[in-house]
C-alpha positions in Angstrom: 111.6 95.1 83.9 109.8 97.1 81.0 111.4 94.6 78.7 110.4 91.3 80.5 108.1 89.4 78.5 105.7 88.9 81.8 102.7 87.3 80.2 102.6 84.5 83.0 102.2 87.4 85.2 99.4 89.2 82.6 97.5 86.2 82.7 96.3 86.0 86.2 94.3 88.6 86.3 92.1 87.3 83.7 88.4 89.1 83.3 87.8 89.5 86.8 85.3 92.4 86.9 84.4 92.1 90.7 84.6 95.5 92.8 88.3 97.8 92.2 90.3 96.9 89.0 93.7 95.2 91.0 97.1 97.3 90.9 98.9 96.8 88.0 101.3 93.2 88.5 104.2 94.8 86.4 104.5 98.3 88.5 104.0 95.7 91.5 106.8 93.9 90.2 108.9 96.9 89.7 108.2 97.8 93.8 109.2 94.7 95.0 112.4 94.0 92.8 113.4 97.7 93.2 112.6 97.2 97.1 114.9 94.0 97.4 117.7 96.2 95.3 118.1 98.7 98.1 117.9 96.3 100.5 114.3 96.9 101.7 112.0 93.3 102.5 109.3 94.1 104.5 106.2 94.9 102.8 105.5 97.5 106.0 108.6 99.3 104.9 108.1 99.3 101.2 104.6 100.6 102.2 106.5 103.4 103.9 108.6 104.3 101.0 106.0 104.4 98.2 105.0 107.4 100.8 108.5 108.8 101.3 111.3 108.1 98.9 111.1 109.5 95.0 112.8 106.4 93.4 109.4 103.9 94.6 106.6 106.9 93.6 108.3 106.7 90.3 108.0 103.2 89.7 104.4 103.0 91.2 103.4 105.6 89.4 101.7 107.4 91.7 99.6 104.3 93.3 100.0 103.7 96.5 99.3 100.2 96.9 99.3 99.2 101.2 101.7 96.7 103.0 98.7 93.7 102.7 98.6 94.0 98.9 102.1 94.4 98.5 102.3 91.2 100.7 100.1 89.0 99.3 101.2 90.1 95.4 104.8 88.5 97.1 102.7 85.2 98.1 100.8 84.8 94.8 103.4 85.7 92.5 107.0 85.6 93.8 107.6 82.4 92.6 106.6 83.4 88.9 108.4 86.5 88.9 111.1 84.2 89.9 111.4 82.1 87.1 111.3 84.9 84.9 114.5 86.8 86.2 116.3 83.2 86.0 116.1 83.5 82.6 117.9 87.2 82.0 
C-alpha cells in the first residue's frame, strides 16, 4: 500500500478546514484492505480489531477510527481504491 501512487485518494480531502482534520485515507486504506485479507467485512468488527488485534493498531497507527467512519470511508472511496489495486 505504501508504494501505491494514491493521489485520486489524496485529492479528496482538499483544504477542508472545518472542525477535526479527517483520518488519514491511506492508513484507512491500509484497515480495510488488511481487514478484507483476514477475512474480516464488517466495519463493526474491524472497529473491534483496531481495539484488540496487534496487526490493525499497527497499520492505524494508533488511531482508532469508529465503525461509521470506517463505513462511510468504504462508501466514498471503495470504488477508487478499487481501480487502483486493478492496476498492480
Amino acid at each position: 500500500m505504501d508504494n501505491l501512487k494514491l493521489t485520486a485518494l489524496d485529492a479528496v480531502d482538499g483544504d477542508e478546514t472545518r472542525g477535526q482534520p479527517p483520518y488519514a485515507r491511506r492508513m484507512m486504506s491500509k484497515v480495510l484492505v488488511y481487514g478484507y485479507c483476514v477475512g474480516v467485512f464488517s466495519s463493526r468488527r474491524i472497529e473491534r480489531r483496531l481495539a484488540e488485534a496487534v496487526g490493525f493498531r499497527v497499520l492505524a497507527a494508533g488511531n482508532a477510527p469508529n465503525f461509521r467512519t470506517i463505513a462511510d470511508f468504504r462508501k466514498l472511496d471503495l470504488a477508487t481504491l478499487a481501480g487502483l489495486l486493478k492496476r498492480c
